[in-house]
C-alpha positions as CSV (number, residue, x, y, z in Angstrom):
1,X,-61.9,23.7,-4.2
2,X,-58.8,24.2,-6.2
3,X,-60.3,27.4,-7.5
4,X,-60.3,28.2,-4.0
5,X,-56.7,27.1,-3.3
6,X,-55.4,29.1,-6.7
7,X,-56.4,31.7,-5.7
8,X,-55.5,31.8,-2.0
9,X,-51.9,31.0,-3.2
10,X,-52.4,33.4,-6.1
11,X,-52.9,36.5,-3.4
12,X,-50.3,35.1,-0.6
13,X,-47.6,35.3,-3.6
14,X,-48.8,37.9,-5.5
15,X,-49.0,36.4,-8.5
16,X,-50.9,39.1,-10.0
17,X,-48.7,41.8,-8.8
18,X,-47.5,44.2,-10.9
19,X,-43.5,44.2,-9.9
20,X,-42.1,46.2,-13.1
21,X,-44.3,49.1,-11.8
22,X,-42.8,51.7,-9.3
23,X,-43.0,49.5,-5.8
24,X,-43.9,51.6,-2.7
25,X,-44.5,50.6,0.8
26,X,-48.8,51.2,0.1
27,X,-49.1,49.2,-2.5
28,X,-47.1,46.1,-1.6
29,X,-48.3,46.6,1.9
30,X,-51.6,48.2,2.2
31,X,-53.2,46.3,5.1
32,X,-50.2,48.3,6.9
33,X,-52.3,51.1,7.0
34,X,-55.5,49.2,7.2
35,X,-54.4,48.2,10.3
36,X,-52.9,51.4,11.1
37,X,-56.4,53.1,10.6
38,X,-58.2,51.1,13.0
39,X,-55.5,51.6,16.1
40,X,-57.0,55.4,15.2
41,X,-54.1,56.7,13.0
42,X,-55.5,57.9,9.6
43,X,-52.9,58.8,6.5
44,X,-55.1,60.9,4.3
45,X,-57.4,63.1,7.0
46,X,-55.1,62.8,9.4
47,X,-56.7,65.1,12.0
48,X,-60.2,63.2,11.3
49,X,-62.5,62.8,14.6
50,X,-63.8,59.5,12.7
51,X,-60.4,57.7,13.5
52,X,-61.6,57.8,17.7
53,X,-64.4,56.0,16.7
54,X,-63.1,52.3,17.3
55,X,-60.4,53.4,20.1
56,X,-63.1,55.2,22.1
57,X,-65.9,52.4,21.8
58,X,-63.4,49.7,22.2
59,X,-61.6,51.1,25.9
60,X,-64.9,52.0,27.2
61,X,-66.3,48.5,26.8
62,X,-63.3,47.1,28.4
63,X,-63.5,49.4,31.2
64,X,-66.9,47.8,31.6
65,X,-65.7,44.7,31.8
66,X,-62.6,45.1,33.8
67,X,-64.9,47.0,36.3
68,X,-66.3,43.5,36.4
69,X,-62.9,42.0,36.9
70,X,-62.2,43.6,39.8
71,X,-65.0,42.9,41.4
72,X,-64.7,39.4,40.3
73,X,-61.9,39.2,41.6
74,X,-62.7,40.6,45.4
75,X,-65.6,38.0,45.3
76,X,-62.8,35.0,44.7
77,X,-60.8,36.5,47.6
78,X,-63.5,36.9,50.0
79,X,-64.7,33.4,49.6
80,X,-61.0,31.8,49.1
81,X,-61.9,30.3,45.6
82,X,-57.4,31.6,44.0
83,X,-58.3,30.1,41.0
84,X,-61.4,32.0,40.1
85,X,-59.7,35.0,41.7
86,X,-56.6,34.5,39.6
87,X,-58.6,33.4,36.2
88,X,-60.2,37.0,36.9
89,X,-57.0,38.2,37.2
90,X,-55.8,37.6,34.0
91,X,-58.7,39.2,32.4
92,X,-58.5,42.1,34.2
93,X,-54.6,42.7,32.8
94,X,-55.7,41.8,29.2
95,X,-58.7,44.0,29.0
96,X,-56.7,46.8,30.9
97,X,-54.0,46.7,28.6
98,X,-56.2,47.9,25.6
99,X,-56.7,51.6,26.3
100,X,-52.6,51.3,26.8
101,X,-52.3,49.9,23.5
102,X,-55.0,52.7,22.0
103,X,-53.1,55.9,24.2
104,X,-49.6,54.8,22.8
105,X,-50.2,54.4,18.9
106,X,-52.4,57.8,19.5
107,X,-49.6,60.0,21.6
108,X,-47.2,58.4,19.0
109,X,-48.6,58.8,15.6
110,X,-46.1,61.6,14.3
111,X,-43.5,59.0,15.0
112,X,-45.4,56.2,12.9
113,X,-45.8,59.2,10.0
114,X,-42.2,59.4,10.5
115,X,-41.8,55.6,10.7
116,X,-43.4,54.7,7.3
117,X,-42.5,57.9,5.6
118,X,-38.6,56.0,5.6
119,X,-39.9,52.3,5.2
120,X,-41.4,53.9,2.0
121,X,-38.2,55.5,0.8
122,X,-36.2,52.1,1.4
123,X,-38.6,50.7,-0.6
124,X,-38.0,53.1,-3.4
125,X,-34.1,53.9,-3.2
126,X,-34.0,49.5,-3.1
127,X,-35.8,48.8,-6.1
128,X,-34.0,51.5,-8.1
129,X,-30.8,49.5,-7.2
130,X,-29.5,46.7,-9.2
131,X,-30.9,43.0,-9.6
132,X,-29.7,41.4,-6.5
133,X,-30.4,44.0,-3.8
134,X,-34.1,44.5,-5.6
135,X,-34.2,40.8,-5.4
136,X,-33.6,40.3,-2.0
137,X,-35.1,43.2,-0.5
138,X,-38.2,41.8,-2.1
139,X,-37.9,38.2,-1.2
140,X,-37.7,39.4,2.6
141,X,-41.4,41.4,1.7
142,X,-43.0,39.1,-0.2
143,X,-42.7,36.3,3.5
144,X,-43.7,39.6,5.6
145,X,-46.7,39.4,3.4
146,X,-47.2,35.6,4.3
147,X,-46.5,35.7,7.4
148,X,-49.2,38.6,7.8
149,X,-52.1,36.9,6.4
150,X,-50.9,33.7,8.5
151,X,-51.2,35.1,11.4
152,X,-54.6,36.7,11.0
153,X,-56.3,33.7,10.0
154,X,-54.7,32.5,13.1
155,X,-56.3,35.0,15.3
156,X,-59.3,34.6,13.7
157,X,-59.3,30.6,14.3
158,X,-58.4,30.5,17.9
159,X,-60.8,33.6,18.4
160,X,-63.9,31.5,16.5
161,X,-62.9,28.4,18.5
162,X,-63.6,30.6,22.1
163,X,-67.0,31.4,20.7
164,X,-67.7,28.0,18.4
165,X,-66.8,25.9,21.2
166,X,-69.5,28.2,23.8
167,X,-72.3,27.7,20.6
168,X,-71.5,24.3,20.5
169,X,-72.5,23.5,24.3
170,X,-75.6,26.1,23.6
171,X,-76.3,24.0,21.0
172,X,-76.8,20.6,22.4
173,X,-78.7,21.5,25.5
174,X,-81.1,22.9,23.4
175,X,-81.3,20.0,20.7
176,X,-79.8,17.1,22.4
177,X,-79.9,17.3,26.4
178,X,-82.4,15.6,28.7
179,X,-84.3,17.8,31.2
180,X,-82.5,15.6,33.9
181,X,-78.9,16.6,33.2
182,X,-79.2,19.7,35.2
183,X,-77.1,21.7,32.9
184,X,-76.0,25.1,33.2
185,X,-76.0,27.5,30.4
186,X,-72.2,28.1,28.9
187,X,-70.4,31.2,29.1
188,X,-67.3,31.9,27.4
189,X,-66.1,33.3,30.9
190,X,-66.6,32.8,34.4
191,X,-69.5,35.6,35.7
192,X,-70.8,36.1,39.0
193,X,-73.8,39.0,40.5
194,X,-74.3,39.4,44.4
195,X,-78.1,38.8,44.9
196,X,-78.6,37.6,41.8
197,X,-78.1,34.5,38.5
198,X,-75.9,35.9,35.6
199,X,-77.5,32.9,33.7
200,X,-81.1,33.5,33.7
201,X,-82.9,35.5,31.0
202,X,-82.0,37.9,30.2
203,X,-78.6,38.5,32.0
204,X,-77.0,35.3,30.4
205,X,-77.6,36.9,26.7
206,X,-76.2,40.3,27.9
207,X,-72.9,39.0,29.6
208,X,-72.3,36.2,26.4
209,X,-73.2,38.9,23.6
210,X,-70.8,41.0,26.1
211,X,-68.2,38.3,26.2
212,X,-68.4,38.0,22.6
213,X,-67.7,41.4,21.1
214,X,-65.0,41.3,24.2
215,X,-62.7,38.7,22.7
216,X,-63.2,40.3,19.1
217,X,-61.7,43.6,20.8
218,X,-58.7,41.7,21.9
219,X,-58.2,40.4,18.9
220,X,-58.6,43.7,17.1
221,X,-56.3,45.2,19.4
222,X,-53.4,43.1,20.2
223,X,-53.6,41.0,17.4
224,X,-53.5,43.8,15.0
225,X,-50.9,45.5,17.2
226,X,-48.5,42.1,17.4
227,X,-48.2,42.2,13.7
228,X,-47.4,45.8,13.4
229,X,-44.5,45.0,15.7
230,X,-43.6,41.7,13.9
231,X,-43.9,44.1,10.8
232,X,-41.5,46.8,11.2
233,X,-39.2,44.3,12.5
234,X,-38.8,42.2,10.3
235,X,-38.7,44.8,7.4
236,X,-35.1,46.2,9.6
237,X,-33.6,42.5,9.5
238,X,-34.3,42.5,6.2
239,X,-32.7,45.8,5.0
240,X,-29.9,44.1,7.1
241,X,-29.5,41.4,4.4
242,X,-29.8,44.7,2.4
243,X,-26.5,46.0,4.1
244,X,-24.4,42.8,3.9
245,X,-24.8,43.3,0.2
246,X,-23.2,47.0,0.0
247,X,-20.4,45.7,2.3
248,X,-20.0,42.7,0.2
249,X,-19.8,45.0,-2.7
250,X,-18.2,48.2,-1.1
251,X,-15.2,48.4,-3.0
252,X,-16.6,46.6,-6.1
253,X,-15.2,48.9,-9.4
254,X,-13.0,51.4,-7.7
255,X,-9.9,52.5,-8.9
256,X,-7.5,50.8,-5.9
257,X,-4.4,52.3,-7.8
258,X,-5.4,56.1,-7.2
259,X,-4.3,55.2,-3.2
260,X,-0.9,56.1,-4.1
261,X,-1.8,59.3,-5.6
262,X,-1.9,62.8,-4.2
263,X,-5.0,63.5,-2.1
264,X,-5.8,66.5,-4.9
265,X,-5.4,64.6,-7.8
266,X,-8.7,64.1,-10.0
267,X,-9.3,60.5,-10.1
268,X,-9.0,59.8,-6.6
269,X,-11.0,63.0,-5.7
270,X,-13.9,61.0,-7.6
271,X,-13.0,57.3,-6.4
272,X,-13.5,59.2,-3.0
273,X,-16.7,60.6,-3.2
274,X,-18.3,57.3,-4.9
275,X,-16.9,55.5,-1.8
276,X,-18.0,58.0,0.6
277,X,-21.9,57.9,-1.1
278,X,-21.4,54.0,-0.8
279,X,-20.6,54.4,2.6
280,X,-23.2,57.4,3.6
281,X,-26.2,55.0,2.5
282,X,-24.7,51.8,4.6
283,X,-24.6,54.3,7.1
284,X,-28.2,55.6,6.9
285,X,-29.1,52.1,6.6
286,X,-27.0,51.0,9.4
287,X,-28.8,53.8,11.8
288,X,-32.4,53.0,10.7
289,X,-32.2,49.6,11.9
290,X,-30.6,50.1,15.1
């Protein structure tokens, strides 16, 4: 057990890391692209048919089962059950939502190329820089890489417990319940046929295996898309701590005497420059987080 826990704290600090190495956005983060791949954008073969794969399959089966929202949810209405109507309702937005989530990272990928191309160059330009800016810059990734892997095992927890808790229930009518409780087998969400039992054999095992691979897709989907968004942002608030440093230090070393010098004369010719490089990166900085 404390093998186990050495070496989870091992990876979530990166303890075997190698910082004196050149640091780029891929290797410190690689389930960036990971993650990246399975929303359908590839980085290597970028025009690859493979990366529709897990898109396609995933917004056809919730068309499927939003098909089965809807008419869910006319059933509710017709025989005034709101909250069955309403639960339905809910679904049907949720599982909706995931060909939107699919179509936007797809119609947008040149802009994510774009994106990580310059989260990449901040990572090198940073670490070039002295002690303190490579310090903090890496401080600020080091929790985004925390924080990541926190909030996957999350996902995967409160994902398990929809599908434990259903196995559970399975699980003791078939070892532990008395033919006279009467009990109905679980699903993980309410299902209803006209003319017919979605709990019999063998519709029950279709709509839970359904069900199922249903909440894994939402996990997949928004889960994986939540952190991308927690991700980039939280990489710009840190390259604003980035930025309080260069002001801090904008004027650090300069010549302030060659102010009362002529405009042409040598030295301030150079002070000027070094303060107008200083004050092109804040700049560049500046407009990449806002």
């Amino acid at each position: 057990m404390k093998t186990l826990i050495s070496t989870a704290k091992a990876f979530l600090y990166k303890k075997d890391f190698e910082w004196d190495k050149e640091i780029t956005l891929q290797n410190f983060h690689p389930q960036l692209q990971i993650f990246f791949a399975i929303n359908g954008v590839f980085f290597n073969n970028r025009e690859s048919n493979i990366r529709f794969i897990f898109p396609v399959l995933s917004s056809l089966i919730t068309l499927v089962a939003v098909a089965f929202q809807i008419f869910f949810i006319w059933h509710g209405i017709s025989i005034n059950d709101y909250g069955f109507a309403t639960e339905c309702f809910c679904y049907f937005f949720i599982l909706g939502s995931v060909g939107i989530v699919y179509s936007s990272v797809l119609l947008n990928r040149l802009k994510v190329f774009k994106l990580l191309h310059n989260m990449n160059k901040d990572f090198l330009f940073i670490c070039k820089l002295k002690a303190e800016y490579r310090d903090t810059f890496l401080t600020g990734q080091l929790l985004i890489w925390r924080l990541c892997w926190s909030w996957i095992g999350f996902i995967i927890f409160v994902s398990a417990l929809y599908v434990s808790n259903t196995m559970l229930y399975l699980l003791y009518q078939s070892t532990l319940a008395t033919q006279d409780e009467h009990m109905i087998r679980p699903l993980i969400f309410p299902m209803w046929l006209p003319e017919d039992d979605p709990y019999r054999t063998p519709n029950y095992e279709i709509f839970l295996s359904l069900e199922v691979v249903l909440i894994y897709v939402v996990v997949l989907t928004f889960g994986l898309y939540v952190y991308i968004l927690f991700h980039l942002l939280l990489h710009y608030y840190n390259l604003m701590d980035v930025i309080l440093i260069a002001l801090e230090e904008l004027f650090d070393g300069l010549d302030e005497s060659v102010v009362a010098l002529p405009r042409e004369d040598p030295r301030r010719v150079a002070v000027q420059n070094e303060l107008n490089i200083r004050m092109a990166q804040i700049v560049r900085w500046h407009l990449s987080v806002f």
